[in-house]
C-alpha positions in Angstrom: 243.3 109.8 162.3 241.0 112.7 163.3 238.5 113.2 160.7 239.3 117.0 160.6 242.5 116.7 159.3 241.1 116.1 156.0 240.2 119.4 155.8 242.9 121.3 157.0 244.0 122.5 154.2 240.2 124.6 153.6 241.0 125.8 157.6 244.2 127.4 156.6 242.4 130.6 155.4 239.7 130.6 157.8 240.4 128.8 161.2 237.0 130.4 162.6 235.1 128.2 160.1 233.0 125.4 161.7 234.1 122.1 161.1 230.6 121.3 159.9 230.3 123.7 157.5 233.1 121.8 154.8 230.8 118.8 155.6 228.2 120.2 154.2 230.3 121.9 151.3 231.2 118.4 150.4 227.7 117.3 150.3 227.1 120.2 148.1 229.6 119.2 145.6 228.9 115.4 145.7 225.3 116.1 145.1 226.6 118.4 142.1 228.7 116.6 140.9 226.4 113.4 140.5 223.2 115.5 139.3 225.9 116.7 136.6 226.8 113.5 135.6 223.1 111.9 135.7 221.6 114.3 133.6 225.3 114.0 130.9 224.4 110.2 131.4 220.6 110.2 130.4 221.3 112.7 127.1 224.1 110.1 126.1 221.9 107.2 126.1 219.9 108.6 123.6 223.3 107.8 121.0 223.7 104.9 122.2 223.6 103.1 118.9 226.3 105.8 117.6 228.1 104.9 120.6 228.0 100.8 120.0 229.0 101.8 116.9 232.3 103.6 117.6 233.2 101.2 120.3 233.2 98.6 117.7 234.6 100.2 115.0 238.1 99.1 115.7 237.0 95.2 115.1 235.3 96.0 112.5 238.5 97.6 110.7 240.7 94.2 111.8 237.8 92.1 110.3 234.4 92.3 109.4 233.7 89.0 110.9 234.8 89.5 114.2 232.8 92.3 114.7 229.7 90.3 112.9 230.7 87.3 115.2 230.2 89.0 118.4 227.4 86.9 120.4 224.8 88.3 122.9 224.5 85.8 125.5 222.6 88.0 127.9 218.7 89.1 127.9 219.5 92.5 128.6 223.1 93.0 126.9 221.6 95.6 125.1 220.3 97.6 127.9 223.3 96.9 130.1 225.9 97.8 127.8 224.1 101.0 126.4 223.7 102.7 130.1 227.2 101.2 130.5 228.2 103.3 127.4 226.3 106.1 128.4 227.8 106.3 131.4 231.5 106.3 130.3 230.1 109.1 127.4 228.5 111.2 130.2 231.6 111.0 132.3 233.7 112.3 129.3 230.9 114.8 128.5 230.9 116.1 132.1 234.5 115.9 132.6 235.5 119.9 132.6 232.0 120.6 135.4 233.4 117.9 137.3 237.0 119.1 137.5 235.3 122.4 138.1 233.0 122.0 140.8 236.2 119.6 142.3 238.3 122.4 142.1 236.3 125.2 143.5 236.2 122.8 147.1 239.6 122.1 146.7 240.6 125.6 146.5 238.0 127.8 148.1 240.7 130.4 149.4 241.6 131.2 145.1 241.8 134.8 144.2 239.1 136.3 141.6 242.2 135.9 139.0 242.9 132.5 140.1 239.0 131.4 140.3 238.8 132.5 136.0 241.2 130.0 135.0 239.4 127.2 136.7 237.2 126.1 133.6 240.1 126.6 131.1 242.5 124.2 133.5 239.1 121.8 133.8 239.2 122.1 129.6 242.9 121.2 129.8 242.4 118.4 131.7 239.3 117.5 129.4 241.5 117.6 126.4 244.5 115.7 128.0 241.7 113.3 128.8 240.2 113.0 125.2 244.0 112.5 124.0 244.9 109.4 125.9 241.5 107.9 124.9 241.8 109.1 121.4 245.6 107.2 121.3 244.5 104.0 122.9 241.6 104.1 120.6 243.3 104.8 117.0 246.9 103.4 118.2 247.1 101.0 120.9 243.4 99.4 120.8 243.4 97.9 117.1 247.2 95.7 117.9 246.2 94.8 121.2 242.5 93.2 119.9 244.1 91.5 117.5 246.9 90.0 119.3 244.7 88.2 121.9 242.4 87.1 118.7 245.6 85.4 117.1 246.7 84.4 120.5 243.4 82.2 121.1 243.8 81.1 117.7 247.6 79.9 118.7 246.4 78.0 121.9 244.0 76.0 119.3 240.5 77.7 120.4 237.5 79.5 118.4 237.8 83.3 119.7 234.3 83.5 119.7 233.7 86.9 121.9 230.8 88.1 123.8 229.0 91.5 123.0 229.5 92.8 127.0 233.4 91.1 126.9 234.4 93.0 124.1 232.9 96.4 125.4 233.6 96.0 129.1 236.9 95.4 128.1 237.4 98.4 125.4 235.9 101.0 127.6 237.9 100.3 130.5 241.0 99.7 128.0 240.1 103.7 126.7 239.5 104.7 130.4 242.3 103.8 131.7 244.2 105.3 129.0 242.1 108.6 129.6 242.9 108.7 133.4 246.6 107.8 132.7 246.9 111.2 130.9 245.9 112.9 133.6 248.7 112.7 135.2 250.1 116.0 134.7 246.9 117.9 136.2 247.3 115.3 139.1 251.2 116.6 140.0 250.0 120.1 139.2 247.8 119.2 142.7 250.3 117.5 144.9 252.6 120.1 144.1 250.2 122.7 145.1 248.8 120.9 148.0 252.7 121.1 149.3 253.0 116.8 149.0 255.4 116.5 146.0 258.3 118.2 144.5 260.3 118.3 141.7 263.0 116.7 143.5 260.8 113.6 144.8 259.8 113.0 141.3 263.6 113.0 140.1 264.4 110.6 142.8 261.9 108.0 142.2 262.1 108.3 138.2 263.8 104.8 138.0 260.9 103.1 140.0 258.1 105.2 138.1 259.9 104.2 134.6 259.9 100.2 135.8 256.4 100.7 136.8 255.2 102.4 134.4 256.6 99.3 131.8 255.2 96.2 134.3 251.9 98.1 134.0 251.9 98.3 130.5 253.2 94.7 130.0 250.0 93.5 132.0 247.7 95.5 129.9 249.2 94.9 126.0 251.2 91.8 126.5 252.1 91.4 123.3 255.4 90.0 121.7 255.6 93.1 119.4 257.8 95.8 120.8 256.2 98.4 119.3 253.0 98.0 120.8 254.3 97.2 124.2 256.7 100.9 123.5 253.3 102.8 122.5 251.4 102.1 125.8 255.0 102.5 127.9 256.9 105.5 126.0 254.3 107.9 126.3 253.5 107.9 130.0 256.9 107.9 130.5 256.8 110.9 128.5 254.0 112.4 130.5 256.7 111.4 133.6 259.3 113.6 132.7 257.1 116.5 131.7 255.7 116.4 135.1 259.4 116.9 136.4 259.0 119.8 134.3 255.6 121.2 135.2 256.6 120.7 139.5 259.9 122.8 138.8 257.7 125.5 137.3 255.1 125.3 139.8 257.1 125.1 142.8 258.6 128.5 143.3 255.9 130.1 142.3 253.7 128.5 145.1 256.4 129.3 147.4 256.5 132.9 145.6 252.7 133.3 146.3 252.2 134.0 142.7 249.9 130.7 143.4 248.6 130.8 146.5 245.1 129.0 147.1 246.5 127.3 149.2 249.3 129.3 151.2 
């Protein structure tokens, strides 16, 4: 596939603009992006033992001495896991510039009034973000730790975790969470970008539902239906209100009432 095709949809409101010239836009925006999340990064490291704390705080509600039986196996565990905490904070931290400086090559043809609601949407998408972390975290996190701790307990072992286990696998358990909320703010961009409608997403709800339930079946397999229904029922939730948001967006992309991209 030619390489330029990629960035038809910039060329649509300026044909005369050199291919060369959204290659070196990208560069631009890569190199923001990651200065961005470098510098959010470095200040988060400096809470990093605020941020152990936090990320442990949900074993240390189950049981005291889980979270006092975590072992460090590793020389540098706590140098690893703290930039690998930082990191995950400076994303979060940097989330709305990201979106922002995303958007703006995205969408270069926006109007003025279009251009002022790109923070607020990146804030949106922030706060979507912080929600799906904030509900694996207080909600799903807690049953799912302890159902693998009494399910090693049930296969006659000593559940005796590791320090970079346990958080390797709680951030990415919270990211994953975070990203899955996203979802709306992801249709919002395939709608606009002209590769998914309303009526795709209708069509394919049956496939989406079963996926999105195998999915959360391999992440919380646990016994207890409620758990399993509190990592499924929300993103199926999230599924239908994307029908929604594509319905409203649609004709109003086709109206030119949205049009960075017509």
């Amino acid at each position: 596939m030619d390489i330029k095709h990629i960035f038809s949809f910039r060329e649509q409101e300026d044909e005369s603009k050199p291919f060369m010239d959204h290659v070196g836009e990208l560069r631009v925006m890569i190199i923001r992006m990651a200065v961005t999340l470098v510098v959010a990064t470095v200040g988060a490291f400096f809470f990093r033992n605020y941020l152990a704390a936090v990320v442990q705080r949900p074993l240390l509600l189950l049981d005291p001495a889980r979270a006092n039986a975590l072992q460090s196996l590793g020389v540098a565990d706590s140098m690893t896991i703290s930039l690998s905490l930082a990191f995950y904070a400076g994303m979060v931290i940097s989330f709305p510039l990201l979106t922002l400086f995303l958007a703006q090559f995205l969408f270069p043809a926006l109007k003025p009034g279009e251009r002022k609601i790109l923070f607020p949407v990146s804030a949106f998408a922030l706060l979507l973000f912080i929600i799906g972390i904030s509900f694996a975290y207080f909600v799903v996190l807690p049953g799912t730790l302890d159902f693998f701790f009494k399910d090693a307990k049930a296969m006659k072992w000593n559940p005796t975790w590791t320090v970079r286990e346990y958080y390797s696998f709680t951030t990415q358990f919270l990211i994953a969470f975070g990203v899955a909320f996203e979802m709306p703010m992801v249709v919002l961009a395939l709608v606009k970008l002209g590769f998914l409608t309303a009526a795709k997403l209708r069509k394919t709800r049956s496939v989406a539902i079963i996926t999105i339930f195998t999915v959360a079946a391999f992440i919380t397999p646990s016994p207890d239906l409620v758990t399993y229904l509190l990592m499924g029922g929300p993103m199926v939730v999230l599924y239908e209100f994307c029908i929604l948001l594509a319905r409203w967006v649609e004709p109003k992309v086709e109206a030119g009432e949205i049009s960075g991209l017509n």
